[in-house]
N, CA, C and O atoms as a GROMACS GRO file, in nm:
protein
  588
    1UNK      N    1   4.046   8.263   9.075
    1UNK     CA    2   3.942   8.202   8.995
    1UNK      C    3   3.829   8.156   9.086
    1UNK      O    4   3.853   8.116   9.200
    2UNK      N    5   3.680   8.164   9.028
    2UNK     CA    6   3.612   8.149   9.129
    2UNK      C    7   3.574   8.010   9.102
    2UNK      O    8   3.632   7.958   9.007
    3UNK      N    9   3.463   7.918   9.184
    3UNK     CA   10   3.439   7.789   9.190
    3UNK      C   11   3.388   7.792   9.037
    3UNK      O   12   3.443   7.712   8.960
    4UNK      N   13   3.314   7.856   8.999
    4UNK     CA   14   3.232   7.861   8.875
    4UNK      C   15   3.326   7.826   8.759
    4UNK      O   16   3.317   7.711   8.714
    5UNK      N   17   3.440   7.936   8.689
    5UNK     CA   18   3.549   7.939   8.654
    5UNK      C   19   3.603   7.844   8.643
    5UNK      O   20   3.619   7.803   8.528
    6UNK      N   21   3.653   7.772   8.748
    6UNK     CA   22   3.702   7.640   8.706
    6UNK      C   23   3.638   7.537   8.722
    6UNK      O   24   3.715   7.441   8.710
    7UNK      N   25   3.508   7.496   8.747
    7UNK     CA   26   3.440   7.369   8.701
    7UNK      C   27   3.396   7.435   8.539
    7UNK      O   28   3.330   7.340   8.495
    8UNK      N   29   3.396   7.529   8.442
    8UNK     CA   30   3.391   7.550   8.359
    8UNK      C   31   3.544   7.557   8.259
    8UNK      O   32   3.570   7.549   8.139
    9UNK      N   33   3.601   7.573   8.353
    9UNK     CA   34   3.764   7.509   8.257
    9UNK      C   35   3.761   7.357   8.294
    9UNK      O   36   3.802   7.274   8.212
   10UNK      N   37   3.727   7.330   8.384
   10UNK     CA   38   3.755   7.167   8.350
   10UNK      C   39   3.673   7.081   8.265
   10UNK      O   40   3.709   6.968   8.233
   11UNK      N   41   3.536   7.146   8.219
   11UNK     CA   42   3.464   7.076   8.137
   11UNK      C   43   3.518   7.117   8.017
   11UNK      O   44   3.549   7.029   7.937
   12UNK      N   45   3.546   7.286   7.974
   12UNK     CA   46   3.641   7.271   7.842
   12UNK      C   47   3.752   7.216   7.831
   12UNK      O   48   3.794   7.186   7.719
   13UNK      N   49   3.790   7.202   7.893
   13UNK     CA   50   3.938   7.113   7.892
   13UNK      C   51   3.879   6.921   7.846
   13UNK      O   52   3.928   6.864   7.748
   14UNK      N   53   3.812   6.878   7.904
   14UNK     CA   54   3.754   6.768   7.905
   14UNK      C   55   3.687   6.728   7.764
   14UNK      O   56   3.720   6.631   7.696
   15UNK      N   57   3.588   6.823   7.734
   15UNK     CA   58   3.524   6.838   7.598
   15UNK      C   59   3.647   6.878   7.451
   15UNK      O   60   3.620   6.834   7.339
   16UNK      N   61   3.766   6.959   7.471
   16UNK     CA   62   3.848   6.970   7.395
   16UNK      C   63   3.956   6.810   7.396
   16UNK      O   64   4.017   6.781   7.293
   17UNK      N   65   3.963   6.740   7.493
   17UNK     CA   66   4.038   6.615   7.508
   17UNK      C   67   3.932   6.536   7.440
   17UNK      O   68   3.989   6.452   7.370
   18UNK      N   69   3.821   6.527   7.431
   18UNK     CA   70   3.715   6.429   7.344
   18UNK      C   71   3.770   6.452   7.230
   18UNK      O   72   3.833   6.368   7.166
   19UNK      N   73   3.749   6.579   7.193
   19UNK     CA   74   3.706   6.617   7.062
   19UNK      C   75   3.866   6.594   6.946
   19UNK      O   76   3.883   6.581   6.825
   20UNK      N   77   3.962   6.601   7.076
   20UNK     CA   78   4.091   6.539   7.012
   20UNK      C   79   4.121   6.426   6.947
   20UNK      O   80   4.174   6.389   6.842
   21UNK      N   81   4.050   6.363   7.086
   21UNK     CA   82   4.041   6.193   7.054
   21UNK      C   83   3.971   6.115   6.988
   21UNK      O   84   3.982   5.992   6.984
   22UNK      N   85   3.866   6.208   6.910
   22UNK     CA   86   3.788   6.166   6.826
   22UNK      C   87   3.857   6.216   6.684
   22UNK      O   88   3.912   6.165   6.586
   23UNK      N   89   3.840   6.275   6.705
   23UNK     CA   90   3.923   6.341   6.560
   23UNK      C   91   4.054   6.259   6.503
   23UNK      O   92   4.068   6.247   6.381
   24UNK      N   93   4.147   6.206   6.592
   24UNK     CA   94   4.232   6.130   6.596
   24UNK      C   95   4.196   6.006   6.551
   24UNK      O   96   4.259   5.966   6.453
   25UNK      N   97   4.093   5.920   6.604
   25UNK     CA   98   4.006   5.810   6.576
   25UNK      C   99   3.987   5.810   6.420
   25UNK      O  100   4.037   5.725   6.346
   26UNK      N  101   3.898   5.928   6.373
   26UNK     CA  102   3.838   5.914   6.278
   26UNK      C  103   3.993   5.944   6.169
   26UNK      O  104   3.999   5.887   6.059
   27UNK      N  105   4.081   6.015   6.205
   27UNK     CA  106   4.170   6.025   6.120
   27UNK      C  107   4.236   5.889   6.072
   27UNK      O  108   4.259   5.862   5.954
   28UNK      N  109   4.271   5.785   6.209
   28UNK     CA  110   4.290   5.660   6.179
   28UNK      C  111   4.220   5.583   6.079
   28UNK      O  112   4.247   5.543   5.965
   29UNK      N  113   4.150   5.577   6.137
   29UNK     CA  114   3.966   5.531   6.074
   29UNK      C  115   3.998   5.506   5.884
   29UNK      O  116   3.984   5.424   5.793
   30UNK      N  117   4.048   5.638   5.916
   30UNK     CA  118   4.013   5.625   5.764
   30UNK      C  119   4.189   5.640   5.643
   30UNK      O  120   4.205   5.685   5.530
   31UNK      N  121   4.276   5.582   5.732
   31UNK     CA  122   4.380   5.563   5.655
   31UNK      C  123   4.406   5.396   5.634
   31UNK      O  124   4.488   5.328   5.572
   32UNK      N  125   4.284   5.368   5.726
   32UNK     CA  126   4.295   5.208   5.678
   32UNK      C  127   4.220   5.128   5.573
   32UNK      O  128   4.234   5.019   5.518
   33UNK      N  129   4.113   5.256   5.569
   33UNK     CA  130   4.009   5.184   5.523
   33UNK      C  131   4.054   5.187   5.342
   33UNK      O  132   4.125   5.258   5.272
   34UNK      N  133   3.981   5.084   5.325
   34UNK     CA  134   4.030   5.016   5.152
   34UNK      C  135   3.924   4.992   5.095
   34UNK      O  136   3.852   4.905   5.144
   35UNK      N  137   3.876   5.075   4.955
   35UNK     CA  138   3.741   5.062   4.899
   35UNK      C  139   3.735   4.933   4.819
   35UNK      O  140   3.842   4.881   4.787
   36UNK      N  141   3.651   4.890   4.793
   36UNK     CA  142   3.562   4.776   4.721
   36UNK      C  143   3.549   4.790   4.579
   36UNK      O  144   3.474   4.879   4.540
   37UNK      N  145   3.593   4.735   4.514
   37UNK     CA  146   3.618   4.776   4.358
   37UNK      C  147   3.587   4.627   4.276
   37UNK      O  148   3.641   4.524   4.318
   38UNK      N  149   3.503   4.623   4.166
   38UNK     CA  150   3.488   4.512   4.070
   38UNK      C  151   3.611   4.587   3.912
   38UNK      O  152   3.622   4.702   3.867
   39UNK      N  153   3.665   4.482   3.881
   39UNK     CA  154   3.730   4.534   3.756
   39UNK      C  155   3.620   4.620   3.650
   39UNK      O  156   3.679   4.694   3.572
   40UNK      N  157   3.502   4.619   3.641
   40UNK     CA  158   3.487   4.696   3.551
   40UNK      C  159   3.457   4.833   3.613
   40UNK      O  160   3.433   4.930   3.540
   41UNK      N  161   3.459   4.844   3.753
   41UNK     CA  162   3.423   4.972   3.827
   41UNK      C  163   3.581   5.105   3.790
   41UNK      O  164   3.599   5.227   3.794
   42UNK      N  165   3.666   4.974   3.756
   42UNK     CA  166   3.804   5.077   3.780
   42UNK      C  167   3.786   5.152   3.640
   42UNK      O  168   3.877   5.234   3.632
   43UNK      N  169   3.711   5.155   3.534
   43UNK     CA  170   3.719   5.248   3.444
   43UNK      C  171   3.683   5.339   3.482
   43UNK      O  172   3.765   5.429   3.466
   44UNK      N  173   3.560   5.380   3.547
   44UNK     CA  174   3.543   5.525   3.602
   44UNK      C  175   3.564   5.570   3.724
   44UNK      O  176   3.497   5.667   3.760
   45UNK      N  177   3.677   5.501   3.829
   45UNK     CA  178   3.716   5.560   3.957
   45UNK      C  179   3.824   5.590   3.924
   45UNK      O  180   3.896   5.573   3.826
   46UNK      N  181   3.829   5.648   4.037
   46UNK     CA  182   3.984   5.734   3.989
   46UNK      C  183   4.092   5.664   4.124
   46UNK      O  184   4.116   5.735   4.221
   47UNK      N  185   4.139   5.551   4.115
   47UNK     CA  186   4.222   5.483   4.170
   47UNK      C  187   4.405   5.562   4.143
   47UNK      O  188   4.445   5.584   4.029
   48UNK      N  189   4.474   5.587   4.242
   48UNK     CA  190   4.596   5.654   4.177
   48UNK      C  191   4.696   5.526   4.213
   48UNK      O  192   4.667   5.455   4.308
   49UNK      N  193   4.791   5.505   4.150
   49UNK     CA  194   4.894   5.397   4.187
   49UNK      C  195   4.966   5.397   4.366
   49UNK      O  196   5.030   5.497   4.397
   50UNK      N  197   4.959   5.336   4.423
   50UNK     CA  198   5.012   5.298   4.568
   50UNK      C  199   4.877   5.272   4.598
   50UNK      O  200   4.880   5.152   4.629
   51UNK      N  201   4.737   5.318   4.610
   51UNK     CA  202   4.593   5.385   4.650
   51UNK      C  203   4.545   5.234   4.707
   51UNK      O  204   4.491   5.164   4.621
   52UNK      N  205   4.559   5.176   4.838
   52UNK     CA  206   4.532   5.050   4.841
   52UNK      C  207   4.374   5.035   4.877
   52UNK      O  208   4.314   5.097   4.966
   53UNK      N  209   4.321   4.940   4.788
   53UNK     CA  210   4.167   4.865   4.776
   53UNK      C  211   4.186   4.748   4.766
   53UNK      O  212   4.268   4.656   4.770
   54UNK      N  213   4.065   4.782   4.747
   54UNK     CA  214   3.985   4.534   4.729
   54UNK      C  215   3.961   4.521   4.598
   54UNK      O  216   3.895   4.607   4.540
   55UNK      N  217   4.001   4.434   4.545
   55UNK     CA  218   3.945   4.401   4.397
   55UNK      C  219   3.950   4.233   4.388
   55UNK      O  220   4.035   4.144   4.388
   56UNK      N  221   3.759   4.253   4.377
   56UNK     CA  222   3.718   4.115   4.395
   56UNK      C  223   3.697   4.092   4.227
   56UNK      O  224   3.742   4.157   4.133
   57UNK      N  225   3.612   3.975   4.229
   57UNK     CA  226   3.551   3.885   4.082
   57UNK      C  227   3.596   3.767   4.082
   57UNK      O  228   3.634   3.719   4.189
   58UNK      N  229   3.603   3.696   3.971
   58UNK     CA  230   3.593   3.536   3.937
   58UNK      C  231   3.719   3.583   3.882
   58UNK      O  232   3.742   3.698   3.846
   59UNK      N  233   3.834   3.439   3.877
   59UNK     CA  234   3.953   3.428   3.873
   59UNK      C  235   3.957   3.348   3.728
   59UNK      O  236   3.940   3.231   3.694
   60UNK      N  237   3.987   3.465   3.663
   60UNK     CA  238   3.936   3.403   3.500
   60UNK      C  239   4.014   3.278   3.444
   60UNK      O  240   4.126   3.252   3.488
   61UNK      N  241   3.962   3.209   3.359
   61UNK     CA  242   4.046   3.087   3.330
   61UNK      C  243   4.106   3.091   3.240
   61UNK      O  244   4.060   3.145   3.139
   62UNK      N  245   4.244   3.030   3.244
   62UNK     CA  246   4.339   2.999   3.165
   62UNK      C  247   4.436   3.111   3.196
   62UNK      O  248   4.505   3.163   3.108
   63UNK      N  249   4.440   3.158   3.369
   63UNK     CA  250   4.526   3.283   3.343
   63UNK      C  251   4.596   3.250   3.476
   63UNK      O  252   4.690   3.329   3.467
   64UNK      N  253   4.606   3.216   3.539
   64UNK     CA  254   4.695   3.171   3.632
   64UNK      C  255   4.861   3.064   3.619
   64UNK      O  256   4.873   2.946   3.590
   65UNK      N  257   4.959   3.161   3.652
   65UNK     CA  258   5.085   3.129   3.633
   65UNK      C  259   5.155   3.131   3.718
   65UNK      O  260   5.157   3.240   3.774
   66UNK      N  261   5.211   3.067   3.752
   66UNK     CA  262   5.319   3.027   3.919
   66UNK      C  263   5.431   3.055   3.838
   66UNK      O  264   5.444   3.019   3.722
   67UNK      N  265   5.516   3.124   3.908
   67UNK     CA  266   5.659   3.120   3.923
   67UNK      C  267   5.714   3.074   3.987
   67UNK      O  268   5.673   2.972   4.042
   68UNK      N  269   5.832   3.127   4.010
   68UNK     CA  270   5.955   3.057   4.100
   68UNK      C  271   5.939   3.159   4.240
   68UNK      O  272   5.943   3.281   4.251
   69UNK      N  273   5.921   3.067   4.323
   69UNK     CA  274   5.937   3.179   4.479
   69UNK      C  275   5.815   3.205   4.498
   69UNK      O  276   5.775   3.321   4.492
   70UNK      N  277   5.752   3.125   4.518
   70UNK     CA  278   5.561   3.146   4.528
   70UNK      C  279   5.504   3.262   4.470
   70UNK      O  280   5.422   3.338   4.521
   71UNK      N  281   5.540   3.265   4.393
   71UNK     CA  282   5.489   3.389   4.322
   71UNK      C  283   5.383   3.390   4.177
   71UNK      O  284   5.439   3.392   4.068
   72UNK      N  285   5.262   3.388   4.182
   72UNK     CA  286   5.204   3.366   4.103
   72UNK      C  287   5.087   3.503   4.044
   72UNK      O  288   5.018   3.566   4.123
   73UNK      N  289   5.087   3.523   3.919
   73UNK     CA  290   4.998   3.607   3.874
   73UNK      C  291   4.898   3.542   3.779
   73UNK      O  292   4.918   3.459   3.689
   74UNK      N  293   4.739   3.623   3.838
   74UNK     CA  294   4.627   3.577   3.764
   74UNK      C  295   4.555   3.687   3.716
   74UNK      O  296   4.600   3.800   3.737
   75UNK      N  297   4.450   3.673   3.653
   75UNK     CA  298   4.340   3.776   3.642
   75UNK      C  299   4.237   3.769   3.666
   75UNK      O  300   4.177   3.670   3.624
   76UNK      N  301   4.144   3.897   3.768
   76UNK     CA  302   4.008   3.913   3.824
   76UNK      C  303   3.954   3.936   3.729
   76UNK      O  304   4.020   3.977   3.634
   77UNK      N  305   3.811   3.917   3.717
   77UNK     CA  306   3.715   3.941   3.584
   77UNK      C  307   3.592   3.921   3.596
   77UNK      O  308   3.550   3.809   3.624
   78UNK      N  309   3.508   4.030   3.578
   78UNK     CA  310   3.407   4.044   3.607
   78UNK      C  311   3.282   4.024   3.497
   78UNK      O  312   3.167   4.069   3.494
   79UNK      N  313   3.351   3.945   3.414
   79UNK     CA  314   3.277   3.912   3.249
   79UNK      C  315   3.242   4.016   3.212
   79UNK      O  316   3.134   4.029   3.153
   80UNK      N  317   3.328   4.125   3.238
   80UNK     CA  318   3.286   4.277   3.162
   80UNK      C  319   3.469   4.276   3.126
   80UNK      O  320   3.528   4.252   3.021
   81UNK      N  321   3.502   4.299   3.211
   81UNK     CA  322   3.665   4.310   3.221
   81UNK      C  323   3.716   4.251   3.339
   81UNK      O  324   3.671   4.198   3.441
   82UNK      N  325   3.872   4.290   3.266
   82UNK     CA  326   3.939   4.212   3.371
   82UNK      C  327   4.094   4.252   3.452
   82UNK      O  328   4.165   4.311   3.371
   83UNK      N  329   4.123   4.246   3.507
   83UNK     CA  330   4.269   4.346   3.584
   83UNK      C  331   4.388   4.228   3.597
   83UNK      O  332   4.352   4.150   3.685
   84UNK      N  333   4.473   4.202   3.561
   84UNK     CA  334   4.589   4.150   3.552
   84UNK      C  335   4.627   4.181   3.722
   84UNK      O  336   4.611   4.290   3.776
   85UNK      N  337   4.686   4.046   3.796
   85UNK     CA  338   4.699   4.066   3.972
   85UNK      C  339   4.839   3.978   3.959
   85UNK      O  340   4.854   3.884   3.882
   86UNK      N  341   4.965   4.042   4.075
   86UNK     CA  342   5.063   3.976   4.119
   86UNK      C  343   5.048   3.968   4.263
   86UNK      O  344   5.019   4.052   4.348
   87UNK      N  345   5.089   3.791   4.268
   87UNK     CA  346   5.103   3.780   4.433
   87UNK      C  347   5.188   3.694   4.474
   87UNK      O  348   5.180   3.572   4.453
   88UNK      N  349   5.261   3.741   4.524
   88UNK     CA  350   5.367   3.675   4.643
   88UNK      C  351   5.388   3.597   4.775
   88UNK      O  352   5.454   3.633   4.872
   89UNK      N  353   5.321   3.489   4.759
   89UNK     CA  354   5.321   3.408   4.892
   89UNK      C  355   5.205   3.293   4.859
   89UNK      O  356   5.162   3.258   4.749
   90UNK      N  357   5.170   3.249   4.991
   90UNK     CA  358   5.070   3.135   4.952
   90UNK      C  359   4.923   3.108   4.980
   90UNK      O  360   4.874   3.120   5.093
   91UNK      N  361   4.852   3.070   4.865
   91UNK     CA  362   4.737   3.106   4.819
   91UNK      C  363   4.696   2.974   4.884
   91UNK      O  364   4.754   2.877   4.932
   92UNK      N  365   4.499   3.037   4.851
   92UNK     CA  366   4.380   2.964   4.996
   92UNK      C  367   4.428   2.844   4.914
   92UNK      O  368   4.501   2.850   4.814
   93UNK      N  369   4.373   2.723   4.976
   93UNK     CA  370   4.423   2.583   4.955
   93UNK      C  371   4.258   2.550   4.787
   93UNK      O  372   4.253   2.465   4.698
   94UNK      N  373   4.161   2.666   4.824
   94UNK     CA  374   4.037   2.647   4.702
   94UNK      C  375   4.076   2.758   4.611
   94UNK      O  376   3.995   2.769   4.518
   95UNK      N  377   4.164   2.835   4.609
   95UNK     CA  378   4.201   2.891   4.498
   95UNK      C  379   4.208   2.833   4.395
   95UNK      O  380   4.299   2.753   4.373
   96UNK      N  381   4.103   2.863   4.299
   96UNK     CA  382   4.103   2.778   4.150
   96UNK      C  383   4.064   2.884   4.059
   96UNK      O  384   4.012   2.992   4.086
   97UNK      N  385   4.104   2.825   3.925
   97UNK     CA  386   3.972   2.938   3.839
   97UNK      C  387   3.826   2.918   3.809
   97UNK      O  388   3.786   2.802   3.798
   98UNK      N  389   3.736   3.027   3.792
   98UNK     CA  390   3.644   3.039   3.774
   98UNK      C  391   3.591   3.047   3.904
   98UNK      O  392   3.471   3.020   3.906
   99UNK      N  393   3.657   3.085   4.056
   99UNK     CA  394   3.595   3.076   4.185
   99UNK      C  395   3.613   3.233   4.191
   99UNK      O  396   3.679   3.304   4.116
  100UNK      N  397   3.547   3.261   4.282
  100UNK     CA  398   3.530   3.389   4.338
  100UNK      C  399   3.643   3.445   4.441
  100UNK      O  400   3.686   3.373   4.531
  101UNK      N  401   3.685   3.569   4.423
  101UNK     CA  402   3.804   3.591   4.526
  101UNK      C  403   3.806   3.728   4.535
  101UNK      O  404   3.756   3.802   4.450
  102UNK      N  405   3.878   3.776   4.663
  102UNK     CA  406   3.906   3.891   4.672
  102UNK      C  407   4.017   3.950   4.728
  102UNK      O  408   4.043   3.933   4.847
  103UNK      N  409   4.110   4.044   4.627
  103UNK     CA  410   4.264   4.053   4.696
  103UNK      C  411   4.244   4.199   4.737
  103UNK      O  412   4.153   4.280   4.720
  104UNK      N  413   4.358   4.203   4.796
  104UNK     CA  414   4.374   4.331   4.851
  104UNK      C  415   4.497   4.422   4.814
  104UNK      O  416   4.588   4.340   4.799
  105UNK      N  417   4.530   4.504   4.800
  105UNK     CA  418   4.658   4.583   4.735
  105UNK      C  419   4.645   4.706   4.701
  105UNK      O  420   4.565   4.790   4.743
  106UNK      N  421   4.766   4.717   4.585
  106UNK     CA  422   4.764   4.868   4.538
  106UNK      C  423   4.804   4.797   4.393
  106UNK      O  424   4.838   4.680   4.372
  107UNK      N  425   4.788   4.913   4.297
  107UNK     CA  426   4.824   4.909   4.144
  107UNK      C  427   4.963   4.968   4.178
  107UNK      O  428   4.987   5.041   4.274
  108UNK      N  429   5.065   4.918   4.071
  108UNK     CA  430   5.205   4.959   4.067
  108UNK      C  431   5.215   5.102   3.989
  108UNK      O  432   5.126   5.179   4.026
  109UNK      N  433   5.280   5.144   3.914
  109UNK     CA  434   5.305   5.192   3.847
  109UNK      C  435   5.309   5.169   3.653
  109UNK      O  436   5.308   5.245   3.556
  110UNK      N  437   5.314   5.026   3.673
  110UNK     CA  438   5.299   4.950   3.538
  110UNK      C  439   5.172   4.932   3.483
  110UNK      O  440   5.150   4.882   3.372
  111UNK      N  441   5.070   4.984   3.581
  111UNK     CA  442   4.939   4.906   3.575
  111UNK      C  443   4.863   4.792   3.590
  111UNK      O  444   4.755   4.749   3.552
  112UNK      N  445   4.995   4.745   3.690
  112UNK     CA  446   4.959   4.535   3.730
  112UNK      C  447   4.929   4.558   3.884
  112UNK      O  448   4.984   4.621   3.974
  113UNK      N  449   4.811   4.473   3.874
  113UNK     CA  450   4.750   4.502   4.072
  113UNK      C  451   4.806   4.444   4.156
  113UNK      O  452   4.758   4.332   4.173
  114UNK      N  453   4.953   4.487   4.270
  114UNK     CA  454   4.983   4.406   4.328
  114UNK      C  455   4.922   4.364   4.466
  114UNK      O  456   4.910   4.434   4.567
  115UNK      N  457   4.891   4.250   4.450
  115UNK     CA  458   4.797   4.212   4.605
  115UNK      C  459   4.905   4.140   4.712
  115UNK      O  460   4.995   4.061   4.684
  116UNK      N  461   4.865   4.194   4.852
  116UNK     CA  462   4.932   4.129   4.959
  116UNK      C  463   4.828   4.050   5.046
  116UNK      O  464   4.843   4.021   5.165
  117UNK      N  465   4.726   4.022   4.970
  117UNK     CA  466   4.630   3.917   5.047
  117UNK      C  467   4.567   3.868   4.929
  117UNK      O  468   4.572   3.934   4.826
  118UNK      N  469   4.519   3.777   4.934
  118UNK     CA  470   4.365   3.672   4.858
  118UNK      C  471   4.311   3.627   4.939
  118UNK      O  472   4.374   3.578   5.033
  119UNK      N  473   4.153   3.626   4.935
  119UNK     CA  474   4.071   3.583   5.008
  119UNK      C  475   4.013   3.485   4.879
  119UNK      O  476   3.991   3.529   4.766
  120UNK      N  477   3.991   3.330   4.926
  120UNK     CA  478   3.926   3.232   4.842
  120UNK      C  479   3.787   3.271   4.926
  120UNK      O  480   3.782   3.337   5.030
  121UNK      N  481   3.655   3.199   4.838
  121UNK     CA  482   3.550   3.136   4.881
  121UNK      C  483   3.609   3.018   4.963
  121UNK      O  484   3.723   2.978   4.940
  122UNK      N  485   3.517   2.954   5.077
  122UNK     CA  486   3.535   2.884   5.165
  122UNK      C  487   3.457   2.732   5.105
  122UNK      O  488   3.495   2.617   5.126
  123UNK      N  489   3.365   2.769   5.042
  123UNK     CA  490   3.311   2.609   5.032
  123UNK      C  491   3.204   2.644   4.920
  123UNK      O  492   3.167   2.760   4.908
  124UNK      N  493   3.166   2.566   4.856
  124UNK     CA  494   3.064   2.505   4.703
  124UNK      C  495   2.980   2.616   4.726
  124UNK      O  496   2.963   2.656   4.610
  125UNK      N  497   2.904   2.706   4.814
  125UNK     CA  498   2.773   2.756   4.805
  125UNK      C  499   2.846   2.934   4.852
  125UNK      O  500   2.778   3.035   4.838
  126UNK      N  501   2.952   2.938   4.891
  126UNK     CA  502   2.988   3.061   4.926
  126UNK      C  503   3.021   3.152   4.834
  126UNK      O  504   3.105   3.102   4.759
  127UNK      N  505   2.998   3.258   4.804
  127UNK     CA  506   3.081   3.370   4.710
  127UNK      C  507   3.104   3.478   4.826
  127UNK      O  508   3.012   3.461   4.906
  128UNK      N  509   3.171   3.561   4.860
  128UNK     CA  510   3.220   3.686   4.899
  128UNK      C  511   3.104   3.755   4.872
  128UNK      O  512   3.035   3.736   4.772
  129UNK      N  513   3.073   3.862   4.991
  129UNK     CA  514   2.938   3.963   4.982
  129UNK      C  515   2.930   3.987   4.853
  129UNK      O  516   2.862   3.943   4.761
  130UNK      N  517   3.092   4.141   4.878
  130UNK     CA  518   3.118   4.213   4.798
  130UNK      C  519   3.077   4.147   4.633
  130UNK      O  520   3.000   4.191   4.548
  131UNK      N  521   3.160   4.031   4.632
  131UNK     CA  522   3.151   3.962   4.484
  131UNK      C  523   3.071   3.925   4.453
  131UNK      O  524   3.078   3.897   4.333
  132UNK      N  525   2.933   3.893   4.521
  132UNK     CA  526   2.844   3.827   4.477
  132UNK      C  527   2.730   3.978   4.453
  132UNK      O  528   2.626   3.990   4.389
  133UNK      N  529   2.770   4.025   4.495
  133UNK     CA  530   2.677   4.161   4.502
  133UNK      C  531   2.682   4.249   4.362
  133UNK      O  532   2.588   4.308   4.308
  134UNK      N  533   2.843   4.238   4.313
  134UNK     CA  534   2.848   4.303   4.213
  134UNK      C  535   2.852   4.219   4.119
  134UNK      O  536   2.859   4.292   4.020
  135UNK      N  537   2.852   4.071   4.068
  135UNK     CA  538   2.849   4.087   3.965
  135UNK      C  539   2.675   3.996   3.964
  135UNK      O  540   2.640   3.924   3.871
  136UNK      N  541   2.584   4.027   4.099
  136UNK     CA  542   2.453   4.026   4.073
  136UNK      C  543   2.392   4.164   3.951
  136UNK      O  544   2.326   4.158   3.847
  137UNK      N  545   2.468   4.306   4.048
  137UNK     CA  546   2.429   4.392   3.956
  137UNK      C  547   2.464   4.355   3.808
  137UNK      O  548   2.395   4.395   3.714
  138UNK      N  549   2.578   4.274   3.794
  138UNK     CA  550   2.631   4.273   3.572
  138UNK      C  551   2.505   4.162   3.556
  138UNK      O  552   2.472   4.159   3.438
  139UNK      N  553   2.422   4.067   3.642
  139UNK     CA  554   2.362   4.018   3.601
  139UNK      C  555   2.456   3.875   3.570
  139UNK      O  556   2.405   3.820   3.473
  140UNK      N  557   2.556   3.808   3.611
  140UNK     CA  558   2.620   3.752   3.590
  140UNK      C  559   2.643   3.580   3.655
  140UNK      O  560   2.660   3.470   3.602
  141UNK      N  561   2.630   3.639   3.816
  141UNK     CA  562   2.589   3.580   3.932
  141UNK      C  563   2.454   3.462   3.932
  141UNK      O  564   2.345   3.520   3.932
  142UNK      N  565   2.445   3.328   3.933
  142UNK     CA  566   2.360   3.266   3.899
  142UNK      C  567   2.315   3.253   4.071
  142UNK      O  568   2.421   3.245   4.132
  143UNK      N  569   2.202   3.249   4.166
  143UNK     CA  570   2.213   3.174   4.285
  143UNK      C  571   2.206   3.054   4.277
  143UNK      O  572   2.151   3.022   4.171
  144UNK      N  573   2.252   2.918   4.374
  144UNK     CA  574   2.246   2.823   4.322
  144UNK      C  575   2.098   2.792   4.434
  144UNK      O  576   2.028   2.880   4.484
  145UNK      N  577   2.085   2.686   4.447
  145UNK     CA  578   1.976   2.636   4.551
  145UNK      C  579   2.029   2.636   4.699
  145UNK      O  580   2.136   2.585   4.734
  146UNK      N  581   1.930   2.707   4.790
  146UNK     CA  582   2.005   2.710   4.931
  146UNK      C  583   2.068   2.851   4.957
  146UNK      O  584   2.122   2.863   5.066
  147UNK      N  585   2.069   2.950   4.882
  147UNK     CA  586   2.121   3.076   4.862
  147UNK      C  587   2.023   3.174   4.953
  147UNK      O  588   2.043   3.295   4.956
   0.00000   0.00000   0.00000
């Protein structure tokens, strides 16, 4: 092999090890990633059961029920609709209704959203991007002063 030859296999060799490791990256990349969903968005996406996302909105009232074993189910609602949520463990210390939240999960098979996270708002003036973004678009979203 002449000098030429192989400083030209070592750059393909080099450029094929990128192109691995990128590809690999982006394959990761994107088995984590979890789309952004308002309950009234899930009528026209095509979400399949296990399919894990975010499903934010206001934590409608009069729907929150604790069980036995920290286990409590509520419903997201986007004053259009609303998705029935189960969760297992323990919720932000401002988890209330009518606050803004966003869980994370998959739909079962029954059609009940099971979440393995909740994210509360943090304090009086906060809503979640995502949540405040979409139910600006329903028109729903008031800003308060300081926004």
């Amino acid at each position: 092999m002449t000098r030429k030859q192989k400083r030209f296999a070592v750059i393909l060799g080099g450029l094929a090890f990128l192109g691995a490791a990128t590809g690999l990256t982006f394959y990761a990349l994107g088995q984590k990633a979890s789309y952004f969903y308002m309950p009234a968005d899930l009528a026209s996406a095509d979400v399949q059961p296990g399919q894990r996302i975010r499903l934010g909105g206001l934590v409608e009232d009069g729907t929150i029920v604790r069980g036995a074993d920290a286990s409590v189910s509520f419903a997201v609602t986007d004053h259009e609709s609303s998705v029935k949520v189960s969760y297992k463990g323990v919720l932000p210390d401002l988890f209330r209704e009518g606050q803004g939240v966003i869980t994370e999960g998959s739909f079962g098979a029954d059609g009940m959203f099971i979440a393995d996270s909740v994210l509360a708002k943090h304090d009086e003036r906060y809503m979640p991007k995502e949540v405040a973004e979409g139910l600006k678009e329903k028109g729903v979203w008031v800003e308060s002063e300081g926004d």
